[in-house]
Each structure stands twice: as structure tokens, then as C-alpha cells.
N, CA, C and O atoms as CSV, one atom per row, in Angstrom:
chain,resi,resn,atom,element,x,y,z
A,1,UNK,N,N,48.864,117.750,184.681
A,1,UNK,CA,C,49.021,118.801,183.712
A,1,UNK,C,C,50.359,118.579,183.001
A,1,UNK,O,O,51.403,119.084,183.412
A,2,UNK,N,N,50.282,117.801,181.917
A,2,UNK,CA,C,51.719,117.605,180.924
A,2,UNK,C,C,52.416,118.707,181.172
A,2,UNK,O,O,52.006,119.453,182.061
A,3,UNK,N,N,53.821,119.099,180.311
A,3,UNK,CA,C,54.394,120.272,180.129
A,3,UNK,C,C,54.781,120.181,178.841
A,3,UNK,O,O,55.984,119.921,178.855
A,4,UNK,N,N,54.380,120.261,177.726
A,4,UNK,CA,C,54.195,120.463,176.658
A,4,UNK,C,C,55.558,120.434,175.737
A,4,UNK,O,O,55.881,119.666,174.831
A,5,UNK,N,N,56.321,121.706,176.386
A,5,UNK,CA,C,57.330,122.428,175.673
A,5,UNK,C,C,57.908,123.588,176.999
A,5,UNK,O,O,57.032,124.240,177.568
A,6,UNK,N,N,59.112,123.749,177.349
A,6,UNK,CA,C,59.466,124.433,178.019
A,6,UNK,C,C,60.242,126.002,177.490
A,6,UNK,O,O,60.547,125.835,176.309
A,7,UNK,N,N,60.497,126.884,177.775
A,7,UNK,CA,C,60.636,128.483,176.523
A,7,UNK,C,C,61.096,129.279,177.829
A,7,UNK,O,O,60.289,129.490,178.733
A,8,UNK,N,N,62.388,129.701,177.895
A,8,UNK,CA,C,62.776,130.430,179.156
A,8,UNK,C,C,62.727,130.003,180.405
A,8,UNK,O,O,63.506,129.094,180.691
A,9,UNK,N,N,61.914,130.475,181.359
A,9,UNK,CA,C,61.143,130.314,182.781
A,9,UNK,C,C,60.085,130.134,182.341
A,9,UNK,O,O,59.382,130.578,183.249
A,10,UNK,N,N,59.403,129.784,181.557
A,10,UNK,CA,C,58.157,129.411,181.684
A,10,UNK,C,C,58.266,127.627,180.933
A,10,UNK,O,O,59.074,127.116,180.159
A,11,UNK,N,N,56.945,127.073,181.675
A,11,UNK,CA,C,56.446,125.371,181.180
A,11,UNK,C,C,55.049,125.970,180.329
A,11,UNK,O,O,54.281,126.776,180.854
A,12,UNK,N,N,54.870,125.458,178.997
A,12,UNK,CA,C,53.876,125.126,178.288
A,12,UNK,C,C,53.350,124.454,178.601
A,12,UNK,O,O,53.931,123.378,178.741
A,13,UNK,N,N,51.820,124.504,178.976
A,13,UNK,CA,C,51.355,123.089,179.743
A,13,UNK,C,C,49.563,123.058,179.217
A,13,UNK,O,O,48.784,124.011,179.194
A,14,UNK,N,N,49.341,121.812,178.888
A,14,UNK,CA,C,47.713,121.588,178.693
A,14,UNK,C,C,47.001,120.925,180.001
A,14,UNK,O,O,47.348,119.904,180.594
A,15,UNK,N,N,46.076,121.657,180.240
A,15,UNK,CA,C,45.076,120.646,181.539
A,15,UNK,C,C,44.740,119.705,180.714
A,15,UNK,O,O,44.560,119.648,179.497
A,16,UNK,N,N,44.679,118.888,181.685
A,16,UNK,CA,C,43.929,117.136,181.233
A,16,UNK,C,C,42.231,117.370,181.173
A,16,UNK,O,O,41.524,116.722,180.401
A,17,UNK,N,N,41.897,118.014,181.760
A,17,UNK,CA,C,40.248,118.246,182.253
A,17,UNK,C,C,40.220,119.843,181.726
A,17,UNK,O,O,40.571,120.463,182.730
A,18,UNK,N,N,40.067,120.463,181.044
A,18,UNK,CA,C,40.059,121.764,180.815
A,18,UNK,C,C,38.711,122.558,180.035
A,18,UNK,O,O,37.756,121.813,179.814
A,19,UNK,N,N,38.602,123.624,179.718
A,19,UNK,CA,C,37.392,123.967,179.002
A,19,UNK,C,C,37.899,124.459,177.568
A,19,UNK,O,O,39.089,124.341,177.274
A,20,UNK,N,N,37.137,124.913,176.842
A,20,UNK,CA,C,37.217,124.958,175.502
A,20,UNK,C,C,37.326,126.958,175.689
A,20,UNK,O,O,36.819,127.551,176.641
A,21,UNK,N,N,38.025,127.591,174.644
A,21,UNK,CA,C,38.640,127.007,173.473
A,21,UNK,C,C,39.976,126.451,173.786
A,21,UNK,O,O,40.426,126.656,174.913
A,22,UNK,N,N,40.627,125.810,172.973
A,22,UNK,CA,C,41.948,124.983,172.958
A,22,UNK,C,C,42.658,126.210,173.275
A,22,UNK,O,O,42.575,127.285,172.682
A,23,UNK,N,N,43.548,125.834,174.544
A,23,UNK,CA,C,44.623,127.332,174.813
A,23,UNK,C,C,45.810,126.512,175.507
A,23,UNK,O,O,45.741,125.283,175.519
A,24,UNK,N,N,46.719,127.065,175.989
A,24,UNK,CA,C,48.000,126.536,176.828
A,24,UNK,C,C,47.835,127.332,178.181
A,24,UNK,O,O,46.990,128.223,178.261
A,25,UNK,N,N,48.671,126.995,179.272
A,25,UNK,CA,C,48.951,127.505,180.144
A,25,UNK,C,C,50.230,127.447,180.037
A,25,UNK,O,O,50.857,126.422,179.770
A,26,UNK,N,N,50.963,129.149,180.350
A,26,UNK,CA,C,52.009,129.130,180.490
A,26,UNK,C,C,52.338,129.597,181.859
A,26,UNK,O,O,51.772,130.533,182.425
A,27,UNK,N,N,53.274,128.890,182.335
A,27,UNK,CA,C,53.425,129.435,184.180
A,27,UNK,C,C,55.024,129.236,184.063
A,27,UNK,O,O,55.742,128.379,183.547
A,28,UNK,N,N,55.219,130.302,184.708
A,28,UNK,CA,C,56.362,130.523,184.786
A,28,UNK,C,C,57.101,131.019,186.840
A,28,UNK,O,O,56.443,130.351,187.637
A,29,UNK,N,N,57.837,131.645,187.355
A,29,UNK,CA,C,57.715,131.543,189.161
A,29,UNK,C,C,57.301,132.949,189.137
A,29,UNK,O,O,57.791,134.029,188.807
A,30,UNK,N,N,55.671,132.282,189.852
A,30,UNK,CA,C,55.128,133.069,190.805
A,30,UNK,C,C,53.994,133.845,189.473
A,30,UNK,O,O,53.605,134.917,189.937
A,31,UNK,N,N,53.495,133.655,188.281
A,31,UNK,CA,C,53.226,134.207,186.981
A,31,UNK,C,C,52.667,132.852,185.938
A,31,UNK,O,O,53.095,131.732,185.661
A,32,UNK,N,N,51.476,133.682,185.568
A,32,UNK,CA,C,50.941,132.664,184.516
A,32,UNK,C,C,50.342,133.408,183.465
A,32,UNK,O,O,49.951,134.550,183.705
A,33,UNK,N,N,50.157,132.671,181.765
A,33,UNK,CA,C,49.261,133.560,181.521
A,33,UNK,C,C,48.741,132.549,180.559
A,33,UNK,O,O,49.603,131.765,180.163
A,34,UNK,N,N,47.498,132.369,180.069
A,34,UNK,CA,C,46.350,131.626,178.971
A,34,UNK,C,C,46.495,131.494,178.034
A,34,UNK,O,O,47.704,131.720,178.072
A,35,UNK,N,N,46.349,131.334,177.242
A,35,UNK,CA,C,46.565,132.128,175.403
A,35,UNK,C,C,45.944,130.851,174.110
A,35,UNK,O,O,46.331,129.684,174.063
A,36,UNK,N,N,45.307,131.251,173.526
A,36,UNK,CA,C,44.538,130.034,173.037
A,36,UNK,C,C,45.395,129.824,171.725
A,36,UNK,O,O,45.831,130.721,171.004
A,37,UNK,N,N,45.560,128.379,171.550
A,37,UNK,CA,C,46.196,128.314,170.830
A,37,UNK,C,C,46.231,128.667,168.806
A,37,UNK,O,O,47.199,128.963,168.105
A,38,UNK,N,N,44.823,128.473,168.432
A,38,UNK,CA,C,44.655,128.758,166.986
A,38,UNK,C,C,44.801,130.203,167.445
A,38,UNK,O,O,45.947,130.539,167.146
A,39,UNK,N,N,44.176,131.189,168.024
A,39,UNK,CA,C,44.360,132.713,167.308
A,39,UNK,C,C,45.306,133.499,168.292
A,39,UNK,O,O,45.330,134.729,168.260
A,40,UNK,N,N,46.246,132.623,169.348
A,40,UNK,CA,C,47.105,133.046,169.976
A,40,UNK,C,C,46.478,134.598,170.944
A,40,UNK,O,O,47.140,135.604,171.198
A,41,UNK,N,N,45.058,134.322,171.308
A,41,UNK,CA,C,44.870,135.529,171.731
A,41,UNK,C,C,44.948,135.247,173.281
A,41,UNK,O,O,44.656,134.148,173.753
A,42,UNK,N,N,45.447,136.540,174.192
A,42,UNK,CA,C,45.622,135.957,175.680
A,42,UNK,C,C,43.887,136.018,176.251
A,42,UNK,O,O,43.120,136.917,175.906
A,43,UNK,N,N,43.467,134.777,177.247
A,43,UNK,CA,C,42.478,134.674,177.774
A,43,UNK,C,C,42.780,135.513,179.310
A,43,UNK,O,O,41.937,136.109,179.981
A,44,UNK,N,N,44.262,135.346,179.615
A,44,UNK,CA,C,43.898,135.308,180.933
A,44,UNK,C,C,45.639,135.581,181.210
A,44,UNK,O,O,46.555,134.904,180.743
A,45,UNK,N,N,45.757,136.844,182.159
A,45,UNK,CA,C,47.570,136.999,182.386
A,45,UNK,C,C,47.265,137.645,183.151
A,45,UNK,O,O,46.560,138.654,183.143
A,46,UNK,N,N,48.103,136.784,184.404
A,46,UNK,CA,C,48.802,136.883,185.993
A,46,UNK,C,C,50.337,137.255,185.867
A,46,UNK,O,O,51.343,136.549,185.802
A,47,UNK,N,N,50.135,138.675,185.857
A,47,UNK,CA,C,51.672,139.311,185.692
A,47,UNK,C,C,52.791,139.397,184.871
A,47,UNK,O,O,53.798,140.102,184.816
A,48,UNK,N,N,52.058,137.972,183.918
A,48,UNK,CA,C,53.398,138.104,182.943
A,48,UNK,C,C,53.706,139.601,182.090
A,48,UNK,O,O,52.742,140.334,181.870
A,49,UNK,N,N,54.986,139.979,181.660
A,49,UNK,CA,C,55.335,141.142,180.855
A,49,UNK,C,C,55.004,140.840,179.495
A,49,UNK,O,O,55.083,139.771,178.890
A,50,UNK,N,N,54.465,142.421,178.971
A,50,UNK,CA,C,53.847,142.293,177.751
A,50,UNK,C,C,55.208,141.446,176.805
A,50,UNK,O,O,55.128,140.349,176.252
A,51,UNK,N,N,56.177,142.196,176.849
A,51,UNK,CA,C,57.402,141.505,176.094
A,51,UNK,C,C,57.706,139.797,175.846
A,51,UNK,O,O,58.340,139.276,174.928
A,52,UNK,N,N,56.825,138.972,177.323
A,52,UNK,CA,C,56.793,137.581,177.508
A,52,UNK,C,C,56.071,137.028,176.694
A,52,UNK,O,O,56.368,136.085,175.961
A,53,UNK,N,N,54.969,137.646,176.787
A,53,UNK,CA,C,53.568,137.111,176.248
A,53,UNK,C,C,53.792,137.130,174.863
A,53,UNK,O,O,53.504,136.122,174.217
A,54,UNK,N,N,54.294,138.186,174.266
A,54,UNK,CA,C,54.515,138.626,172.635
A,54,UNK,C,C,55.190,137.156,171.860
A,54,UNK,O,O,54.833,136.411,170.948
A,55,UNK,N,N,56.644,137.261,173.032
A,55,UNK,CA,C,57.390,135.457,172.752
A,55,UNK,C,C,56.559,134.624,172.817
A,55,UNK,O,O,56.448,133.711,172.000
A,56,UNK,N,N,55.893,134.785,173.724
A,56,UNK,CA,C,55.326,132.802,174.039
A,56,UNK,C,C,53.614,132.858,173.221
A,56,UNK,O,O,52.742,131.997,173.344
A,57,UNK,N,N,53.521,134.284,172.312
A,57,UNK,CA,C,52.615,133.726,171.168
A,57,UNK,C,C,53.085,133.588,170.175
A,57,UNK,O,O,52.689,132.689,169.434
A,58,UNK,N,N,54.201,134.523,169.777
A,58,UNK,CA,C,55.091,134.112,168.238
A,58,UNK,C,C,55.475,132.327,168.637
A,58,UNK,O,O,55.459,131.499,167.726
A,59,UNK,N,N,55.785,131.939,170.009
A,59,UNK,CA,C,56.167,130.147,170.131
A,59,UNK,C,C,55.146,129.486,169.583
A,59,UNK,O,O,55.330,128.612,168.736
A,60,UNK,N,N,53.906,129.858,170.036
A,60,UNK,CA,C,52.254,129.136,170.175
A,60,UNK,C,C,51.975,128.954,168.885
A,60,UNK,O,O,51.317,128.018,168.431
A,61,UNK,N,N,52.630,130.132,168.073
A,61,UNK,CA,C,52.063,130.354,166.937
A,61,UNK,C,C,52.686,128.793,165.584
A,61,UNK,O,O,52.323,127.881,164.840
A,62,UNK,N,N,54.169,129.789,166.326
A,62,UNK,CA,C,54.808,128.498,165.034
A,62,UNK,C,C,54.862,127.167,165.278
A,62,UNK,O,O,55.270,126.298,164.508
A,63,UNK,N,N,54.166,126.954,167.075
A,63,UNK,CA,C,54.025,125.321,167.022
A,63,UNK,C,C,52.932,124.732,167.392
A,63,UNK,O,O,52.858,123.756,168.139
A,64,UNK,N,N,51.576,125.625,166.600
A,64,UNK,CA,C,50.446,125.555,166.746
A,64,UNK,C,C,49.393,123.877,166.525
A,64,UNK,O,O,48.396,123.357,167.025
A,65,UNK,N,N,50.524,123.550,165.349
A,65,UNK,CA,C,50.051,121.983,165.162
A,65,UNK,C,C,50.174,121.122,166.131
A,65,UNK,O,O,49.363,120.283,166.523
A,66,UNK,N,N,51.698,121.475,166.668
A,66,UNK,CA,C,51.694,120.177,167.781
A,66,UNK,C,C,51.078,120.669,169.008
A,66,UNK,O,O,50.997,119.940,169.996
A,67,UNK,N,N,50.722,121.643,169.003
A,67,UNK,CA,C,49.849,122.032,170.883
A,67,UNK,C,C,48.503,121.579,170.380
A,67,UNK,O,O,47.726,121.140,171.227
A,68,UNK,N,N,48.082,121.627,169.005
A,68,UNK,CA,C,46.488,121.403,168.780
A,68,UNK,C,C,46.281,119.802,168.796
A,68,UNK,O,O,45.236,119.261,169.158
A,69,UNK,N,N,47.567,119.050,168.296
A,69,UNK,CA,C,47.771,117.599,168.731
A,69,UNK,C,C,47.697,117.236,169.653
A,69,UNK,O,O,47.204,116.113,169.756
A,70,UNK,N,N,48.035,117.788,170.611
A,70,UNK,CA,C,48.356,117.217,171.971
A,70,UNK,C,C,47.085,117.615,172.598
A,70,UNK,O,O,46.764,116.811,173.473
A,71,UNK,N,N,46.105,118.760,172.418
A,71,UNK,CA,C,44.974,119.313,172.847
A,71,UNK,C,C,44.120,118.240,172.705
A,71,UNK,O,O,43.538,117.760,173.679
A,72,UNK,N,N,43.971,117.759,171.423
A,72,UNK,CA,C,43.129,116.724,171.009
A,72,UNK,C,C,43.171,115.340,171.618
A,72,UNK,O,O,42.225,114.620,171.938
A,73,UNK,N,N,44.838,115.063,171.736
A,73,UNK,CA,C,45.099,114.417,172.612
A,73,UNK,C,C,44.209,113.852,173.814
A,73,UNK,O,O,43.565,112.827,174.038
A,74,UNK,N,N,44.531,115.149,174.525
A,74,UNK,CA,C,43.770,115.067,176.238
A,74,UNK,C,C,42.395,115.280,176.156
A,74,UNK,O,O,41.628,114.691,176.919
A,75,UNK,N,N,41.975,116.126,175.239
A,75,UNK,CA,C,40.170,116.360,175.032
A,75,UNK,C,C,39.304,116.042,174.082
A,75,UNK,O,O,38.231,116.644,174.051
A,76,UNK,N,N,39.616,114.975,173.063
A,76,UNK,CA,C,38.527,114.734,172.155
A,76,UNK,C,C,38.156,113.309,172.963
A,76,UNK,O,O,38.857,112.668,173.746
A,77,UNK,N,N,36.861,113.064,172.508
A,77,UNK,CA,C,36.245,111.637,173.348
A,77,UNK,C,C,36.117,110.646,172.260
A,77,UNK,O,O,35.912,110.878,171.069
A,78,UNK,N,N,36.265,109.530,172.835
A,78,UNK,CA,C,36.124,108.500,172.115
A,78,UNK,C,C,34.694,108.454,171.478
A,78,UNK,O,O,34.375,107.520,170.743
């Protein structure tokens, strides 16, 4: 699982093997939360604070090209 981009306590990170739609994992200690990357909406949050999540989609948002690069990266097939 790369780490993308690091933002506070938390690692930006893409699975290598993952499912669709294109999202990040953000994990941070002991806390994670989903968030897909084109419409920045959360799939999935393990404790993180609403205040976290708000940051690490305004991040997702403005560096939406290079997480969708790197998405493509690990999941489009030859």
C-alpha cells in the first residue's frame, strides 16, 4: 500500500488490489477514513474527527490529479 502524500498524522495511501470507485485511504494512529477521490465523498470513517476529514478532502480535492494518476497507476490493465 504506497503512501501517496503524508498531511498531519495521517498517510494518504492507495491499495495496490482495491475496488472501484477511485478513493484514498487515509490512516492515521489507531483511525482511518475512505474518501473517493473525484467527488471527495467519505465511503467509510473509523473515528476520524469531522474537522480531519473536512482537511483531508479540501487536500484530496486540490490534489485530485495526482491521486487519480497514481490510481490509474496501480489499477488500469494493460
Amino acid at each position: 500500500m504506497p503512501t501517496i502524500f503524508e498531511l498531519a498524522a495521517f498517510r494518504i495511501m492507495i491499495l495496490t488490489r482495491d475496488h472501484e470507485p477511485p478513493h484514498v485511504h487515509c490512516k492515521g494512529p489507531g483511525i482511518e477514513v475512505l474518501i473517493e477521490i473525484e467527488s471527495q465523498l467519505v465511503i467509510r470513517n473509523r473515528d476520524v474527527h469531522a474537522k480531519d476529514v473536512r482537511t483531508l478532502q479540501g487536500f484530496i480535492k486540490t490534489n485530485a490529479d495526482v491521486l487519480m494518476n497514481e490510481w490509474r497507476h496501480y489499477h488500469e490493465k494493460s
